[in-house]
C-alpha positions as CSV (number, residue, x, y, z in Angstrom):
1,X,-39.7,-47.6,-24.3
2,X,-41.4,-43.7,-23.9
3,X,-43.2,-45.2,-20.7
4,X,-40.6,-46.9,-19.3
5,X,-39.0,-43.6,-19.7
6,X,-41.8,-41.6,-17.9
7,X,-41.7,-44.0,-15.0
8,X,-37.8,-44.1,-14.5
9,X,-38.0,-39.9,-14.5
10,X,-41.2,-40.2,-12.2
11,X,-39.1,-42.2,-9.9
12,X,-36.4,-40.4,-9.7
13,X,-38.2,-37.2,-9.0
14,X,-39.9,-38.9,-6.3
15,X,-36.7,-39.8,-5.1
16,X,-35.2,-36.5,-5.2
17,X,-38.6,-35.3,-3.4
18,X,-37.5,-37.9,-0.5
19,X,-34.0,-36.5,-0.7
20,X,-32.5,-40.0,-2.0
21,X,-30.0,-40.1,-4.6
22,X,-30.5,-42.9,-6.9
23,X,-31.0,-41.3,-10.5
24,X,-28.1,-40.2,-12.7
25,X,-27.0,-43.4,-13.9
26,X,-26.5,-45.1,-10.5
27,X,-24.1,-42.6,-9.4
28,X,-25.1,-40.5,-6.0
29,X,-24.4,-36.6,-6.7
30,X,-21.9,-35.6,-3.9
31,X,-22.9,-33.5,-1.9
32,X,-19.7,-33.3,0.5
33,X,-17.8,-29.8,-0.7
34,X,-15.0,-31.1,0.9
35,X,-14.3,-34.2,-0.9
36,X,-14.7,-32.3,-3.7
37,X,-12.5,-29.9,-3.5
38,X,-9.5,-32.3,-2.0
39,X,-7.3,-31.8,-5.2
40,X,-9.7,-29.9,-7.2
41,X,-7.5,-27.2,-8.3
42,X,-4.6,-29.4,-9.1
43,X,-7.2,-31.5,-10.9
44,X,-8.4,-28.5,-12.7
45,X,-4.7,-27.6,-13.6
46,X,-4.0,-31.2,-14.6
47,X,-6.5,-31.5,-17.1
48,X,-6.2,-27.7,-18.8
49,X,-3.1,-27.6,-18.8
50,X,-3.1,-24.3,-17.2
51,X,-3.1,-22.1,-13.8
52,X,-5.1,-19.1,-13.1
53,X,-3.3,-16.5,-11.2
54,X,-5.4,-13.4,-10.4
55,X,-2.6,-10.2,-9.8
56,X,-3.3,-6.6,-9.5
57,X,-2.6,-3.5,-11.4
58,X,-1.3,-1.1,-8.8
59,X,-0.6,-2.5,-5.9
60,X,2.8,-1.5,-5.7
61,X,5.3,-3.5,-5.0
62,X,3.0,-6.7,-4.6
63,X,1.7,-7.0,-7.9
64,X,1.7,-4.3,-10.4
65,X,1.3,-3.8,-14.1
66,X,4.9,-1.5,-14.8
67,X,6.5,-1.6,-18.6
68,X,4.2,-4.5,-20.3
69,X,0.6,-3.8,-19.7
70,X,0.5,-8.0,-20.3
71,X,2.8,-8.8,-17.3
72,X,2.3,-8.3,-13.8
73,X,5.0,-7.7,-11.5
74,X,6.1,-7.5,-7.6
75,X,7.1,-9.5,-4.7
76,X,3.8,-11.0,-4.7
77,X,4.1,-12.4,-7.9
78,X,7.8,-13.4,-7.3
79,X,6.3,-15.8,-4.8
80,X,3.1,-16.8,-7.1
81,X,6.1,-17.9,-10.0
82,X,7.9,-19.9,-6.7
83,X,4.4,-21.4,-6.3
84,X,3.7,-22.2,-10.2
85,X,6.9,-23.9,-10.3
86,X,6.2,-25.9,-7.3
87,X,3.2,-26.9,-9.2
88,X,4.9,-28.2,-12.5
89,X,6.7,-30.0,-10.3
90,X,3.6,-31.6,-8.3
91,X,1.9,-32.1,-11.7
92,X,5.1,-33.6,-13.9
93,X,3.9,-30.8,-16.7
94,X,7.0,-28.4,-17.1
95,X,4.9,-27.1,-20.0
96,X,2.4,-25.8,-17.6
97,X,0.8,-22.7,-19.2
98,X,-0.2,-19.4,-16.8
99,X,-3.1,-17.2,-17.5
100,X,-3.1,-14.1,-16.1
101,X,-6.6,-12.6,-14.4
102,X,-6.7,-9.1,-13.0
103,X,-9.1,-8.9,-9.9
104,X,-9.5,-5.7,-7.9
105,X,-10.3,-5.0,-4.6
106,X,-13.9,-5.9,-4.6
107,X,-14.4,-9.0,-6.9
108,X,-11.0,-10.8,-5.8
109,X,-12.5,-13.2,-3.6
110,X,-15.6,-14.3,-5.6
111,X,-13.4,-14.6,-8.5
112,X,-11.4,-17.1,-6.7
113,X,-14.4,-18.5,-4.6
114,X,-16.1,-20.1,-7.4
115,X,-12.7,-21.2,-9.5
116,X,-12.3,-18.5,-12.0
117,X,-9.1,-17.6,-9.9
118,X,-6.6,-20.8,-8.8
119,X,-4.1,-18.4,-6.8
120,X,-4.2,-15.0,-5.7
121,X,-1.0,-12.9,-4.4
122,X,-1.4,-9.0,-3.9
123,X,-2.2,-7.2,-0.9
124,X,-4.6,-9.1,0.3
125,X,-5.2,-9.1,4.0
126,X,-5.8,-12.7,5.9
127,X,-8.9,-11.9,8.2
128,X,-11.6,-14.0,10.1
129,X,-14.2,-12.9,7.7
130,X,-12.3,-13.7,4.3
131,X,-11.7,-17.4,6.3
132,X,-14.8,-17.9,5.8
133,X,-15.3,-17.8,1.8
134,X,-11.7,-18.6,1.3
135,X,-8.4,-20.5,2.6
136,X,-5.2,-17.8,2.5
137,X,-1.4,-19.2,2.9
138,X,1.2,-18.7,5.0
139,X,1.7,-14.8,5.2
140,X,4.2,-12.7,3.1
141,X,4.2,-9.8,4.7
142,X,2.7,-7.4,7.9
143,X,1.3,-3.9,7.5
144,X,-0.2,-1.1,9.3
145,X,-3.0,1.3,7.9
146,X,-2.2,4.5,8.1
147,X,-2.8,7.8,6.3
148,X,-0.5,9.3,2.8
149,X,-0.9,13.0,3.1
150,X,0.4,16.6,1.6
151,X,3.7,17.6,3.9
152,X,1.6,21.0,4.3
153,X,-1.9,19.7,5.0
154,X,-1.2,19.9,9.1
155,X,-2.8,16.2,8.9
156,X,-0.3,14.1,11.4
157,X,-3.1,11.4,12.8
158,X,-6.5,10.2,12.2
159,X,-7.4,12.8,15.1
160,X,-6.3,15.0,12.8
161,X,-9.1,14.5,10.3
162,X,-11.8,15.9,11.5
163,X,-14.1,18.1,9.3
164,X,-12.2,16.8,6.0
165,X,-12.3,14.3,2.9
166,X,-10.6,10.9,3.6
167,X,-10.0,8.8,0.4
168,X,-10.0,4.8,0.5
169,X,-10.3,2.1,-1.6
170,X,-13.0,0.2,-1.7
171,X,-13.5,-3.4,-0.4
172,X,-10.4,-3.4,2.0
173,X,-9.8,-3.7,5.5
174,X,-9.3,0.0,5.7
175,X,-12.4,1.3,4.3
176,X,-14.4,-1.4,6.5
177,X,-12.5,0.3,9.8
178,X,-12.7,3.9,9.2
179,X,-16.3,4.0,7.9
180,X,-16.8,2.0,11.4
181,X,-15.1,5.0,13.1
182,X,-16.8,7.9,11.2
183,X,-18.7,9.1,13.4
184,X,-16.2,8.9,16.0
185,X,-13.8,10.7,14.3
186,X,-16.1,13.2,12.8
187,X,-14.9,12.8,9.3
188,X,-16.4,15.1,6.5
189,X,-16.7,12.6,4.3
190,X,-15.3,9.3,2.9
191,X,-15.0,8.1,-0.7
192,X,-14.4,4.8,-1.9
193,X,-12.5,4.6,-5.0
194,X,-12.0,1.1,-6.9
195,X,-8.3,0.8,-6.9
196,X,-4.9,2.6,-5.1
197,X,-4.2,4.6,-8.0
198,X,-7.5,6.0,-8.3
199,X,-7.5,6.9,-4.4
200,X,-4.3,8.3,-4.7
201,X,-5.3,10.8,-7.7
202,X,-8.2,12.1,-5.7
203,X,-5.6,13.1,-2.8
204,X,-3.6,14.6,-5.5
205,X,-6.2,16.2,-7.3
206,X,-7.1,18.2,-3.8
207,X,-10.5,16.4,-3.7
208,X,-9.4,14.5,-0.6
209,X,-6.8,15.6,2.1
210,X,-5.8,12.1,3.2
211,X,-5.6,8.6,1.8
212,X,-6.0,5.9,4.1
213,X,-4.6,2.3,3.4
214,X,-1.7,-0.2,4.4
215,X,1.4,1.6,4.7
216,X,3.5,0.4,2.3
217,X,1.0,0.3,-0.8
218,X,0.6,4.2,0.4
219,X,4.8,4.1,0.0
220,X,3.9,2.7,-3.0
221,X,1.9,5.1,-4.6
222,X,3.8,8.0,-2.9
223,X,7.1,7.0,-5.7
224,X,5.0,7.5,-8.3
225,X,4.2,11.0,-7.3
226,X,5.6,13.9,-9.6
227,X,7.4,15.0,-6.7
228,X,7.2,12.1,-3.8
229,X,8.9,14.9,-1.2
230,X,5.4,16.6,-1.2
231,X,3.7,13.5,0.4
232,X,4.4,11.6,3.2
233,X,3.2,8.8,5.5
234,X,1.5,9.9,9.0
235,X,-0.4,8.9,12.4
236,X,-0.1,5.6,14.4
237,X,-1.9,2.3,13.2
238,X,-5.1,1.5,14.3
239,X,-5.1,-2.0,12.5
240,X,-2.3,-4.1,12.2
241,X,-2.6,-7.0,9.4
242,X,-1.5,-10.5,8.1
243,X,-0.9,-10.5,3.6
244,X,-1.5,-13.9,2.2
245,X,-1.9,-15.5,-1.0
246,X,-5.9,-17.0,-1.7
247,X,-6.8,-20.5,-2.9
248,X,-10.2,-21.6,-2.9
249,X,-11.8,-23.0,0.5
250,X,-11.5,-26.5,1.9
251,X,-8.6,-27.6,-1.0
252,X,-5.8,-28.9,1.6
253,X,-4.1,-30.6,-1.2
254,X,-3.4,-27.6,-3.1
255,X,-2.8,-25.5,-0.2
256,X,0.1,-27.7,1.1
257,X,1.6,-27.2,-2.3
258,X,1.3,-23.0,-2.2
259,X,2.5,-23.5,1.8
260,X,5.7,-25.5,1.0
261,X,6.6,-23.3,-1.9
262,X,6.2,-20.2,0.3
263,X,8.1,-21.7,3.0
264,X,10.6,-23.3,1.0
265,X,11.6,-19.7,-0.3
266,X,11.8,-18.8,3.0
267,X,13.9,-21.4,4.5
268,X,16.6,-21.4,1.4
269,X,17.1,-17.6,2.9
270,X,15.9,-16.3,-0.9
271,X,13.1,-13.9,0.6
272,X,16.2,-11.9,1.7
273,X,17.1,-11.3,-2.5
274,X,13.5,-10.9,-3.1
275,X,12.6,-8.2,-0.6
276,X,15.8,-6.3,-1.4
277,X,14.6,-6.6,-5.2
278,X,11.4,-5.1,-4.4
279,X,11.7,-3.1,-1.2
280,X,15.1,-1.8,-0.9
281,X,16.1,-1.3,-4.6
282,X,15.1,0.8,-7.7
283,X,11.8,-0.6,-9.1
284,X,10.3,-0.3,-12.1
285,X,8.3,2.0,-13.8
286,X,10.3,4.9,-12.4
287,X,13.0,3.6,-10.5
288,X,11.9,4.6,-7.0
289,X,13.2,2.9,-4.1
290,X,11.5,2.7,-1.7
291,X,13.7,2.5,1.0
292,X,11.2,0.2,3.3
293,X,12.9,-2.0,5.9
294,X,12.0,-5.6,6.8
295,X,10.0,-5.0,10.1
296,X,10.8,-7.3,12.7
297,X,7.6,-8.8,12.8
298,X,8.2,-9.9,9.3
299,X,10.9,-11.3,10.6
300,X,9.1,-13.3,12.7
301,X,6.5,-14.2,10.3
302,X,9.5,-15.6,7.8
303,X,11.0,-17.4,10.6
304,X,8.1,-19.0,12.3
305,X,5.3,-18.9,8.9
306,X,1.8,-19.2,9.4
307,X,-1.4,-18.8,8.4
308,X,-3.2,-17.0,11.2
309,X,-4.7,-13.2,10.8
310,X,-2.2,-12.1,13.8
């Protein structure tokens, strides 16, 4: 029996050396990713019982941690609940479970690259290079970087800057773009923090004169402010930019389920509730509004949905 043994192992490693696939009890190891991750996720949900959605902690009003540090918030994760209960629905478990993962700026797309995340909604921007390690839904919502400053600091556009500290977070679309233009804008320096309300602290602390980042997560942190009248939101947009929720790459089962959710909140005319809850009311912790308008790309975007970065 041991020799038989040796010679079924020596053939199968001589097998493996050819690049055959005849060991394993008979069964050929896939090797097509794509067949593989056809309804993975909802196969992954199926059998735990449970979905994974990764939130943030201060990205205000997407997905934020407010009263209960165990409960994310935001219009983000209004949409990720329309997507869970899409799910149950897909599934036929009503008892489906949610785990919550916080991810941050810089390890929200491995986290949902190798499965530790099944959906992300935050502030995440659609762009050719995420397409490439993951798939993003139908966008949410259209921004514009720009730069949160003190009322007094004379800073009115990224001309403005030169000479002096910028403040960004790191792993985003803005930090990638104005560490591109440094030189060109003769910047003093930039630091990279690892979340808004870090970036935010060090323009309030003195130890950077602006804060660049999408405009409305810079409204965002601006109504948290002691006195919000003493910032405000300046210069013109040098990047224009697509949010979407993440799934992992090459899963166009689950995707249709997060698209048809989205779209589904879209079409019933509930967004309009939604972004009144989050943009044009009191929210919580301190009851700020923040008194941000639907653009009319938005507009657009919830009329004609997509998932294209522009």
């Amino acid at each position: 029996m041991k020799a038989k043994t040796q010679f079924a192992t020596l053939l199968c490693a001589s097998a493996l050396t050819l690049g055959l696939s005849a060991c394993s009890d008979n069964q050929a190891p896939s090797n097509q990713q794509g067949s593989q991750n056809t309804s993975g996720t909802l196969n992954k949900i199926k059998q735990s019982g449970t979905i994974v959605l990764g939130y943030r902690d201060s990205s205000i009003p997407f997905s934020y941690i407010a009263d209960n540090p165990n409960q994310p918030v935001g219009y983000a994760h209004d949409l990720q609940l329309k997507v869970v209960e899409a799910v149950k629905q897909k599934l036929n478990l009503p008892d489906l479970k949610i785990r919550y993962n916080l991810v941050t700026s810089q390890n929200r797309i491995p986290l949902v690259s190798n499965g530790t995340v099944d959906l992300e909604c935050g502030s995440t921007t659609n762009n050719k290079e995420r397409q490439q390690q993951v798939d993003f839904s139908v966008g949410f919502f259209q921004v514009g970087s720009r730069l949160l400053t003190a009322t007094n600091s004379g800073i009115q556009d990224f001309s403005d800057l030169k000479g002096k500290k910028l403040v960004t977070t790191a792993g985003t679309t803005s930090e990638r773009y104005i560490r591109q233009h440094e030189k060109e804008l003769g910047l003093g320096e930039i630091i990279s923090t690892k979340d808004h309300a870090e970036s935010f602290l060090m323009l309030q602390s003195g130890r950077a004169a602006a804060f660049m980042m999408d405009d409305i997560l810079l409204a965002g942190e601006k109504s948290k402010a002691k006195n919000p009248q003493q910032w405000h939101i300046v210069g013109t947009a040098p990047i224009n930019e697509i949010y979407g929720c993440m799934l992992r790459k090459g899963d166009p089962e689950f995707k249709q389920v997060v698209d048809d959710a989205i779209k589904a909140t879209y079409s019933s005319g509930e967004i309009n509730s939604m972004y009144q809850k989050w943009f044009q009311s009191p929210i919580p912790p301190k009851n700020i509004n923040l008194n941000f308008a639907m653009s009319d790309d938005l507009k657009a975007l919830i009329s004609t949905p997509h998932d294209r970065d522009q």
